[in-house]
VOPAGU-2260 file (C-alpha; in pm, 1 decimal, decimal comma):
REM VOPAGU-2260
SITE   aa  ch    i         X         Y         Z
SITE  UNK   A    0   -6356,3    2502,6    7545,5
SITE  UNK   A    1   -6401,9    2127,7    7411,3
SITE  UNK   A    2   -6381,6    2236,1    7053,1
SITE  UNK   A    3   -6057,6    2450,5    7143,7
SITE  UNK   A    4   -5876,1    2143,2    7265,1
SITE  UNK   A    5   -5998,3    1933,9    6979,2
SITE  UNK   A    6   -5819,1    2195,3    6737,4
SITE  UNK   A    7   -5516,2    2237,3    6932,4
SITE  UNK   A    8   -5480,5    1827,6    6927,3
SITE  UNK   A    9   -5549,5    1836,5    6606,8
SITE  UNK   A   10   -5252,7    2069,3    6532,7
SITE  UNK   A   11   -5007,7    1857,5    6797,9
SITE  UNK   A   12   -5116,4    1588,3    6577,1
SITE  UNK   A   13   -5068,5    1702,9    6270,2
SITE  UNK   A   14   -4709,0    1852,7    6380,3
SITE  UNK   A   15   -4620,0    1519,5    6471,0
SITE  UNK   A   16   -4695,9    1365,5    6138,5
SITE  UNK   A   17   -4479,0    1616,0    5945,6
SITE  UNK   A   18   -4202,8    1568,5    6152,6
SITE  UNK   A   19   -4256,6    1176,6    6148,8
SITE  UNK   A   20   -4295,1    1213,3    5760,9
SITE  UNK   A   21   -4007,4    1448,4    5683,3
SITE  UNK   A   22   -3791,0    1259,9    5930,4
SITE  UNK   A   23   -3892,9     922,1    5754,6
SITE  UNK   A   24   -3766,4    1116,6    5414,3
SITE  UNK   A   25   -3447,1    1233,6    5544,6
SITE  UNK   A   26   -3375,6     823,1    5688,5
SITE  UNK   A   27   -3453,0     725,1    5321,7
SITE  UNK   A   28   -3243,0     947,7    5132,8
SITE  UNK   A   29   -2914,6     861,1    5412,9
SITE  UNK   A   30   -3006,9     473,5    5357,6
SITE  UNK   A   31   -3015,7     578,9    4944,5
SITE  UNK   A   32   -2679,9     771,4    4953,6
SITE  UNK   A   33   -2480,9     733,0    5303,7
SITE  UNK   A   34   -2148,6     860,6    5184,3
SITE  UNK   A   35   -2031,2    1175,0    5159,0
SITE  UNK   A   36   -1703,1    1397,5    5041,5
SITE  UNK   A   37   -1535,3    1136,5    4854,4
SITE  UNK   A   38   -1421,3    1289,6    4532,8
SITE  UNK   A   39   -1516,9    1062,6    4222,8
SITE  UNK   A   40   -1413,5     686,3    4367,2
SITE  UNK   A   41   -1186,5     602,9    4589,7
SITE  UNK   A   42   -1008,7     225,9    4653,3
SITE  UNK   A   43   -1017,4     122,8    5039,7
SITE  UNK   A   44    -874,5    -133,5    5236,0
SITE  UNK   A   45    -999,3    -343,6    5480,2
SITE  UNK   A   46    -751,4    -534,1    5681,5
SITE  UNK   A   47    -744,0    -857,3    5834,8
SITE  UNK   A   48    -995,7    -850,3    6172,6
SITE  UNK   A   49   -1224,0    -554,3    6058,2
SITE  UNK   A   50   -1585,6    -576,0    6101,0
SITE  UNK   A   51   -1891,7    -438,3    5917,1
SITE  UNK   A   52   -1889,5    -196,6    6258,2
SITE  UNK   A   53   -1484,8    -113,2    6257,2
SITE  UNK   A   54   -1518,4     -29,3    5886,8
SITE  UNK   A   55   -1823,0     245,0    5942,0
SITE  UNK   A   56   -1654,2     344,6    6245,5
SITE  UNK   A   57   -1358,7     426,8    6017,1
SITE  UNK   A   58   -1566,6     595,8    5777,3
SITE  UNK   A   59   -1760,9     831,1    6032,7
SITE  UNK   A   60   -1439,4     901,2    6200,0
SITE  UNK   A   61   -1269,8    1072,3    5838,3
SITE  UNK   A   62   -1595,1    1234,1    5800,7
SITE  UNK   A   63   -1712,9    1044,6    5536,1
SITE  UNK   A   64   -2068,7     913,4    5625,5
SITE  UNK   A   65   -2362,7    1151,6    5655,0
SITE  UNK   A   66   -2509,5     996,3    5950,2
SITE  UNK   A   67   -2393,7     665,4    6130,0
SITE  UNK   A   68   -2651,5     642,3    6394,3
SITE  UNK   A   69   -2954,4     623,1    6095,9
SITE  UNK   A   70   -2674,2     377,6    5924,6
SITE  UNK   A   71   -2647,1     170,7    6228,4
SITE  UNK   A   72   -2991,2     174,5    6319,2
SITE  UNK   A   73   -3097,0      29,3    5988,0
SITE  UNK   A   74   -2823,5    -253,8    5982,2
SITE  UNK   A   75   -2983,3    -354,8    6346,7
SITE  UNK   A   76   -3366,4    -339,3    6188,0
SITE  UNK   A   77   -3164,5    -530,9    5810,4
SITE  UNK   A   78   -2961,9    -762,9    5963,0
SITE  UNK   A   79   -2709,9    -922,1    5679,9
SITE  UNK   A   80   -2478,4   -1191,0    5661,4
SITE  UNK   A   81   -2187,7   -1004,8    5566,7
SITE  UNK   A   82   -1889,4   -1157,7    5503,4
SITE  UNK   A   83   -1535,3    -933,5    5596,9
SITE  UNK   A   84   -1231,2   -1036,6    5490,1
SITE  UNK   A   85    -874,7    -844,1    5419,3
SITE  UNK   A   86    -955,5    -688,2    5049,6
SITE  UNK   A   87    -973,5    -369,4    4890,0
SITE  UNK   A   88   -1328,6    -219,5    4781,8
SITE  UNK   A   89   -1412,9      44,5    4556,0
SITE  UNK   A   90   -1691,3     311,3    4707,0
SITE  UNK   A   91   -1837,4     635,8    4610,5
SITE  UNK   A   92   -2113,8     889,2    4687,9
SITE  UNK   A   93   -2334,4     772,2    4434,1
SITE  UNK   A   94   -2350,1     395,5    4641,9
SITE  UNK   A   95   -2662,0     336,0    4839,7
SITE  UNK   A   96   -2601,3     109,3    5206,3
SITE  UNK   A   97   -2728,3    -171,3    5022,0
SITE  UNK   A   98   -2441,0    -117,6    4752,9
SITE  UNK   A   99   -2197,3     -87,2    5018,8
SITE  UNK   A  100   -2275,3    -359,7    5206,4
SITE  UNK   A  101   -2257,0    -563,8    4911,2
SITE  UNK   A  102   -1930,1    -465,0    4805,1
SITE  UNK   A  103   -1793,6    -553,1    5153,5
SITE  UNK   A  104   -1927,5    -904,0    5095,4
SITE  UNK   A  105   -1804,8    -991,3    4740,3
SITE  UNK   A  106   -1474,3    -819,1    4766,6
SITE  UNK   A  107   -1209,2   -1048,3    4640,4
SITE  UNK   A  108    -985,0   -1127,0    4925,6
SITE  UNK   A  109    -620,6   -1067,0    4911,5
SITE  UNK   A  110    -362,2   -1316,5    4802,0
SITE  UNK   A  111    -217,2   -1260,6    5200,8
SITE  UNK   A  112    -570,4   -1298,1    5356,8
SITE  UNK   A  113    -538,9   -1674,0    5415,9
SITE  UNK   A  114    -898,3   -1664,5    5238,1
SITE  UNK   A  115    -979,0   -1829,1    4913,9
SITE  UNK   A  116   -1303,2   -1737,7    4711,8
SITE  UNK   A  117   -1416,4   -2103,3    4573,9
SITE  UNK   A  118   -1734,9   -2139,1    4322,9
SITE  UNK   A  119   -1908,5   -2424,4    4330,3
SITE  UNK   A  120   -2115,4   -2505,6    4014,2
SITE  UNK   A  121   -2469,8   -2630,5    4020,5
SITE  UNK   A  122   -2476,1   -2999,5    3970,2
SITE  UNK   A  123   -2176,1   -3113,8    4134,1
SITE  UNK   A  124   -2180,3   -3400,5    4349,1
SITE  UNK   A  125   -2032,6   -3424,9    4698,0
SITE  UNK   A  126   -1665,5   -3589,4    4599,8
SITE  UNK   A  127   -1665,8   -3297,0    4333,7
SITE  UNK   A  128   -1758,3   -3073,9    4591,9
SITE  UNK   A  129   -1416,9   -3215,1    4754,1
SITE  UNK   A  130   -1179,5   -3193,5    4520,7
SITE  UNK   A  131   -1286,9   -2821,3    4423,5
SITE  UNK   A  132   -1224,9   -2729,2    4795,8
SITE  UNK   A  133    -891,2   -2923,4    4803,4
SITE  UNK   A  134    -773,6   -2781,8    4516,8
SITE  UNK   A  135    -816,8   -2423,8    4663,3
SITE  UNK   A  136    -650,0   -2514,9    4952,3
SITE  UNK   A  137    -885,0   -2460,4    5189,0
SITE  UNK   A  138    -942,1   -2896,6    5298,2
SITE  UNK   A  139    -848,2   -3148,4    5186,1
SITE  UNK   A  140   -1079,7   -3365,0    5003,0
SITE  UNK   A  141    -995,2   -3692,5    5249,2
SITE  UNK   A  142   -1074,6   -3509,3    5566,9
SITE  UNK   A  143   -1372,6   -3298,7    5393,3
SITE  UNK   A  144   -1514,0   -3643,1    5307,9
SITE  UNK   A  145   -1516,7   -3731,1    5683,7
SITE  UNK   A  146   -1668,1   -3461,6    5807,8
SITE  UNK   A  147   -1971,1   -3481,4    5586,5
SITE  UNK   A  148   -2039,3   -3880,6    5672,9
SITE  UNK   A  149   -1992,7   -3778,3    6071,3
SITE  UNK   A  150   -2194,1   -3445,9    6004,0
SITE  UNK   A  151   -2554,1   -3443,6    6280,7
SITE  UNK   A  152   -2815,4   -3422,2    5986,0
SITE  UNK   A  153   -3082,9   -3178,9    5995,1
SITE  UNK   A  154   -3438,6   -3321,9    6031,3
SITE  UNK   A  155   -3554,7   -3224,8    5636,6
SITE  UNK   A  156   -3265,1   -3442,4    5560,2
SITE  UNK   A  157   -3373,5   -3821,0    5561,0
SITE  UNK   A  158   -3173,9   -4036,3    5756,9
SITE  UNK   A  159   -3120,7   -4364,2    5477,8
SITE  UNK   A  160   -2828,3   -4602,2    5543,2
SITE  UNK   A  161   -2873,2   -4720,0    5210,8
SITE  UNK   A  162   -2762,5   -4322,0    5055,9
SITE  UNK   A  163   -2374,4   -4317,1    4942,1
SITE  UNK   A  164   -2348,2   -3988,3    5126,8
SITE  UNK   A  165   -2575,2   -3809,9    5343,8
SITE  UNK   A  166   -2551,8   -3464,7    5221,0
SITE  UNK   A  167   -2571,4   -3496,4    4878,1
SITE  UNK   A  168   -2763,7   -3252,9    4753,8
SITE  UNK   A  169   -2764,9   -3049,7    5008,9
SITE  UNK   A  170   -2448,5   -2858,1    4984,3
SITE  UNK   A  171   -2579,5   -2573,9    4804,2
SITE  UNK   A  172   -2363,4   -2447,1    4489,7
SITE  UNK   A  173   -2273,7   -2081,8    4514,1
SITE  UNK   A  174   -1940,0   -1818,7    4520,2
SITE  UNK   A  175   -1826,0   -1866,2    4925,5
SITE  UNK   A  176   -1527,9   -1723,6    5061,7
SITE  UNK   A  177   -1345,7   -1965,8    5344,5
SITE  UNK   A  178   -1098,7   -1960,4    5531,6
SITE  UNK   A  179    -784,4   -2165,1    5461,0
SITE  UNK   A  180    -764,7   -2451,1    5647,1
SITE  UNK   A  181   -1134,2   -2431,0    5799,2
SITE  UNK   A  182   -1273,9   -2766,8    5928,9
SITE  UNK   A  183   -1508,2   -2961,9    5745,2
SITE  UNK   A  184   -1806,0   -2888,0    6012,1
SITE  UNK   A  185   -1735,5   -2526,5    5999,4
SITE  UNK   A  186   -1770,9   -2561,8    5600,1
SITE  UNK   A  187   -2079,1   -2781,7    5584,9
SITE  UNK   A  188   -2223,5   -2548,7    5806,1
SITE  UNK   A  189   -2209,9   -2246,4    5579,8
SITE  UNK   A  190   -2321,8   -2442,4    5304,4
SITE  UNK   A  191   -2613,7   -2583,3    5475,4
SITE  UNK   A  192   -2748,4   -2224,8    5614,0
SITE  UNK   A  193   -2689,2   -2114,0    5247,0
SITE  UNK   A  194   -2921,7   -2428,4    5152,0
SITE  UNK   A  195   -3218,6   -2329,4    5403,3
SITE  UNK   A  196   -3179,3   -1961,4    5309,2
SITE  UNK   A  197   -3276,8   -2061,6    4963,2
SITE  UNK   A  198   -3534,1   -2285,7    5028,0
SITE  UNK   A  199   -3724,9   -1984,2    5205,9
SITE  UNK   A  200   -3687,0   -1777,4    4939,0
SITE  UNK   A  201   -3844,5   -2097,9    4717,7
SITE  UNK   A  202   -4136,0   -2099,2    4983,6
SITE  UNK   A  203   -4173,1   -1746,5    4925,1
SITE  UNK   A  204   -4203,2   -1740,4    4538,9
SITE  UNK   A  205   -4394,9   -2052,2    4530,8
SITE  UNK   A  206   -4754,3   -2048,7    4559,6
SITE  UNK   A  207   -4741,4   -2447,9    4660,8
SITE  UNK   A  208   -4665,7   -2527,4    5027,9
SITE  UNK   A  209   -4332,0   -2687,4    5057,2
SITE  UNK   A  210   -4334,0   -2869,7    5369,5
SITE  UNK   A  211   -3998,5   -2938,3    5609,1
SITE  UNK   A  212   -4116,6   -3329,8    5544,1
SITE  UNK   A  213   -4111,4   -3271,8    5132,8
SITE  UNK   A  214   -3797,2   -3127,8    5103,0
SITE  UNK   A  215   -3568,4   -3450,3    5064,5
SITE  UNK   A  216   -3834,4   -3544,0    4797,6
SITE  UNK   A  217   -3798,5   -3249,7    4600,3
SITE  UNK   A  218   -3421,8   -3216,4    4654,5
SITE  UNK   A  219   -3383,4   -3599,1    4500,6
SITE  UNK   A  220   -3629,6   -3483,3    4203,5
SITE  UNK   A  221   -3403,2   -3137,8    4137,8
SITE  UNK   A  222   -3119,0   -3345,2    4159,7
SITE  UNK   A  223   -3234,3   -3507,4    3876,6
SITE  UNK   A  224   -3379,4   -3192,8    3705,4
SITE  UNK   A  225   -3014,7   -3033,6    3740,0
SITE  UNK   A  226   -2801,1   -3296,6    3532,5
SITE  UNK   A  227   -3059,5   -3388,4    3251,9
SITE  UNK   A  228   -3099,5   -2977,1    3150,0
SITE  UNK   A  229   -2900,8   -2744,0    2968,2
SITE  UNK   A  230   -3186,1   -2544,0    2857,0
SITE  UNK   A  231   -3341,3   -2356,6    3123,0
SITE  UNK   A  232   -3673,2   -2322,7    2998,5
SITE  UNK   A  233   -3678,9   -2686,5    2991,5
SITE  UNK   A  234   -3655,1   -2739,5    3379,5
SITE  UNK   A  235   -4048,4   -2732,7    3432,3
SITE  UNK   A  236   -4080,8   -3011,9    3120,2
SITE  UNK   A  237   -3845,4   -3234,4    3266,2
SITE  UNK   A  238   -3967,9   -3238,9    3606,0
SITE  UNK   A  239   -4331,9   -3274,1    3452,7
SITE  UNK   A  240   -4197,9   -3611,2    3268,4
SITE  UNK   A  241   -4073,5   -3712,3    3565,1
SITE  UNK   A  242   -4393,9   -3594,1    3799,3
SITE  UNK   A  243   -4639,7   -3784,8    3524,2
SITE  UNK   A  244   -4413,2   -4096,1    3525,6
SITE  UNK   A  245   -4478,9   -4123,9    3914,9
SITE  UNK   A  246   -4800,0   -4045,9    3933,5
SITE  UNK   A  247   -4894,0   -4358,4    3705,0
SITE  UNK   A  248   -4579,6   -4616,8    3891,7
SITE  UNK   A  249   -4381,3   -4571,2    3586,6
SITE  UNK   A  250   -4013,5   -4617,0    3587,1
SITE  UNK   A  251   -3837,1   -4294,9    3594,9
SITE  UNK   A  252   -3558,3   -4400,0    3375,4
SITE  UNK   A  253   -3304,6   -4170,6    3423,5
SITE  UNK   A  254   -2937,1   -4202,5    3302,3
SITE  UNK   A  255   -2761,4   -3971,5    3519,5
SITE  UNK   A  256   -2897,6   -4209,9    3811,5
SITE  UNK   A  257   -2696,4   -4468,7    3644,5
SITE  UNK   A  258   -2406,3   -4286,5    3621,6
SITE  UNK   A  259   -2487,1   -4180,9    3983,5
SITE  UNK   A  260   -2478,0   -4564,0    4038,1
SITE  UNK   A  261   -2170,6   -4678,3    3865,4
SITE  UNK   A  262   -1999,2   -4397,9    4031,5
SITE  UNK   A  263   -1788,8   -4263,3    3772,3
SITE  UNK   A  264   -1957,1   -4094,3    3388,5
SITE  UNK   A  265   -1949,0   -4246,9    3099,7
SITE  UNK   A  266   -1993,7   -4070,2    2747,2
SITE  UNK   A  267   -2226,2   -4382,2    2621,3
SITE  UNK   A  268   -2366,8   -4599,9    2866,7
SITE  UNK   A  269   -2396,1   -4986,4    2776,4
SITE  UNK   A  270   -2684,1   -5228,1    2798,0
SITE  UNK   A  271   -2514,6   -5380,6    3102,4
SITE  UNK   A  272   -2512,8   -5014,3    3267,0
SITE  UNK   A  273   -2848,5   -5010,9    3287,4
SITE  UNK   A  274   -2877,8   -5307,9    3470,0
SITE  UNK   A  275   -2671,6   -5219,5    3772,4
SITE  UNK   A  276   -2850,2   -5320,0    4084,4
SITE  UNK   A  277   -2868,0   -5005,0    4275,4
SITE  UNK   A  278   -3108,3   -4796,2    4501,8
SITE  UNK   A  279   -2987,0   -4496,5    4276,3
SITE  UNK   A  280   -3114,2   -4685,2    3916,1
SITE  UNK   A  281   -3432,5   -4534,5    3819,9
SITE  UNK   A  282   -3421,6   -4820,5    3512,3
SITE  UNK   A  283   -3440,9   -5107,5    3777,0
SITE  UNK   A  284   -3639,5   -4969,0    4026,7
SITE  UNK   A  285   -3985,8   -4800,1    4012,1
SITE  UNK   A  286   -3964,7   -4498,1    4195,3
SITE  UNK   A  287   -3740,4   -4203,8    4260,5
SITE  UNK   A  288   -3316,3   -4305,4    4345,7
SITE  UNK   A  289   -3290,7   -4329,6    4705,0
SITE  UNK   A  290   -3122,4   -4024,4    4742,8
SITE  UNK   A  291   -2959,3   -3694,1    4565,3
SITE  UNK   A  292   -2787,5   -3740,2    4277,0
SITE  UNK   A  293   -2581,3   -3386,0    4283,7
SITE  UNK   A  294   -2664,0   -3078,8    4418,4
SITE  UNK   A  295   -2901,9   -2841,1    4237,5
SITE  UNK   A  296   -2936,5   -2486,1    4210,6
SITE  UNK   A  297   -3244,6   -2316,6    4292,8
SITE  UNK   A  298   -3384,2   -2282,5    3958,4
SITE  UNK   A  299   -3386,3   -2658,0    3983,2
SITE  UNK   A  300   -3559,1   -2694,3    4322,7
SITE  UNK   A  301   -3836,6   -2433,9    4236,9
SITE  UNK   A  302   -3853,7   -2682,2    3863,3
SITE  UNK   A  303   -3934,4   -2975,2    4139,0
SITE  UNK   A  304   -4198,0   -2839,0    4368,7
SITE  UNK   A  305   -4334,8   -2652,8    4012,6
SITE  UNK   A  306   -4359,1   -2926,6    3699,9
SITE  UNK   A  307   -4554,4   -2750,5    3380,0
SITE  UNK   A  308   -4893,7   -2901,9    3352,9
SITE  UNK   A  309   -4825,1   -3135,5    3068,1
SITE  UNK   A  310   -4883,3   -3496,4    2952,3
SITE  UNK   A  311   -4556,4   -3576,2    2864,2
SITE  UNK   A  312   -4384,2   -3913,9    2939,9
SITE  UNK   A  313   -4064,4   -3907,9    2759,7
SITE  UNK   A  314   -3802,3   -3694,8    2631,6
SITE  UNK   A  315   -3522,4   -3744,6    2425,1
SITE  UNK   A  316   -3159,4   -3541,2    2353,1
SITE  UNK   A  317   -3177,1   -3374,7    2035,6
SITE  UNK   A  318   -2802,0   -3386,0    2057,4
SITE  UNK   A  319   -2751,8   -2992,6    2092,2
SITE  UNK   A  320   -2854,5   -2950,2    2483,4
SITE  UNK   A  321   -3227,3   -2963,2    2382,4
SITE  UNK   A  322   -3481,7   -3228,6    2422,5
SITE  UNK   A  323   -3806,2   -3322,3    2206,5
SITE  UNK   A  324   -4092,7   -3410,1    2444,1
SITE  UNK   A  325   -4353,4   -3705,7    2373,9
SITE  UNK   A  326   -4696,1   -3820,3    2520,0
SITE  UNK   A  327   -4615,1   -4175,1    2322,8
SITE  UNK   A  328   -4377,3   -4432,3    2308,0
SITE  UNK   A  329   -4423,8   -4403,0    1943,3
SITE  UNK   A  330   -4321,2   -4078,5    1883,4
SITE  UNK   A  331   -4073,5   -4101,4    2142,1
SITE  UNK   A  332   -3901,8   -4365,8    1966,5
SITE  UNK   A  333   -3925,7   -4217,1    1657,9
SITE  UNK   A  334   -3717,3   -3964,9    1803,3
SITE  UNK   A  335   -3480,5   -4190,0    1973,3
SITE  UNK   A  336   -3422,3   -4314,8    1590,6
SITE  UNK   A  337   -3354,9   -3955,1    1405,6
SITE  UNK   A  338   -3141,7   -3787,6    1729,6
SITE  UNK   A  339   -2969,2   -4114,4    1863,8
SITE  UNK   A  340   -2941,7   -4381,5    1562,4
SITE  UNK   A  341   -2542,6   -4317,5    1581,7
């Protein structure tokens, strides 16, 4: 009797794992390829006040998604930032939910959508930042200066009356789509959740700890990292220069702080540059500027919290985006002579 409800178990068991298995499958290949009887591609339209929701509503409705409880179920176990705005995207049966999703997201918005799609490069500073957004007509720079000095700073963010602006630095550089006319706040706040998105996925690829209390340190340092490179591969180098220099109290004597300082960029900068009395001068003083200089991208932060292991002190433009590196002040200077002599 006991080994007859052992085997029947067994089978209940074992019935229950292929249907848990081949159900598991079927979930898959709907997530893989959710759409269905749509001829080649076909160009949709989302209008102004759809939602991720409306717009799979609309597709399960014309009988074009294979299964829109297994869709939504996913979406509530992947939840996305997606951004909807009025647009036209281009799907097909070949697109996985992922690609869908996506293409939602990065539509281009319509000229009549009263949304403007602004880039902002890595390495701008915060009045750049400004003018980019006035220009598209989504602030104005005046009032989107405002908003950042009144903005309630997170706690990573050191609080420093001597900084020129707060939230330099932090205003992460990426493709966002706003609305016209948005308030500074509502901006900022995008921006910053953009900025602590990243940093997790730096914490996540790094295998050093990068604690709330470090950030500002590293942000200042990738600032840095951000406007002296051009080559990529050099990012780690710099930031090793600039990790060795502190390490032994050495000045970190870096020219974009000074142009940082004087507040405007100059092509050559003058003996009497170098000399400007600021908290921002890494020639006068002998630690790191007292605050961002622009704001980096992430390739720049992860440079930061991961210098090369190197013994490098100096580096010097080779005049083509490049630098040569140097342990010496000898060779250094010897360098200075053959790249910078005009």
């Amino acid at each position: 009797m006991e080994k007859k409800i052992i085997k029947i178990v067994a089978k209940v068991w074992i019935a229950i794992m292929v249907i848990i298995i081949g159900y598991r499958g079927y979930y898959i290949s709907i997530i893989k390829k959710p759409l269905k009887n749509i001829n080649g591609t076909e160009v949709r339209t989302i209008d102004r006040g759809d939602t991720v929701k409306s717009i799979i509503n609309k597709l399960k409705d014309e009988g074009k998604l294979k299964n829109s409880l297994l869709i939504r179920l996913y979406m509530k176990l992947n939840p996305a930032d997606i951004s909807v705005k009025k647009s036209e995207i281009t799907i097909s049966d070949d697109m996985s939910l992922d690609e869908l999703l996506l293409a939602i997201d990065q539509a281009e918005p319509s000229a009549d959508s009263g949304v403007a799609r602004v880039t902002i490069p890595e390495g701008k500073n915060l009045e750049e930042i400004a003018a980019i957004l006035e220009e598209k007509g989504i602030i104005t720079k005046k009032d989107f200066m405002e908003s950042c000095q009144k903005y309630e700073l997170p706690s990573y963010i050191k609080k420093d009356s001597n900084r020129k602006y707060p939230l330099e630095g932090y205003l992460f550089p990426d493709t966002y789509d706003f609305i016209k006319g948005s308030s500074g706040k509502a901006i900022i706040k995008v921006m910053l959740r953009n900025f602590e998105n990243r940093i997790q996925e730096v914490r996540a690829n790094s295998s050093k700890e990068l604690r709330d209390e470090d950030i500002d340190s590293i942000i200042i340092l990738a600032s840095m990292i951000e406007e002296e490179v051009q080559v990529a591969e050099e990012r780690p180098l710099v930031s090793s220069v600039f990790a060795n220099r502190l390490k032994i109290g050495m000045p970190l004597q870096s020219d974009p702080t000074v142009q940082y300082a004087l507040g405007t960029h100059k092509e050559k900068l003058t003996m009497e540059d170098y000399k400007i009395q600021s908290p921002y001068n890494t020639y006068v003083i002998p630690a790191m500027p007292v605050g961002p200089i622009s704001n980096p991208g992430k390739a720049s932060i992860e440079a930061a919290l991961n210098p090369a292991d190197t013994n490098y002190l100096y580096f010097c433009s080779r005049n083509d985006g490049s630098h040569e590196f140097n342990v010496t002040f000898e060779k250094h200077d010897a360098a200075v002579r053959k790249y910078q002599s005009n």
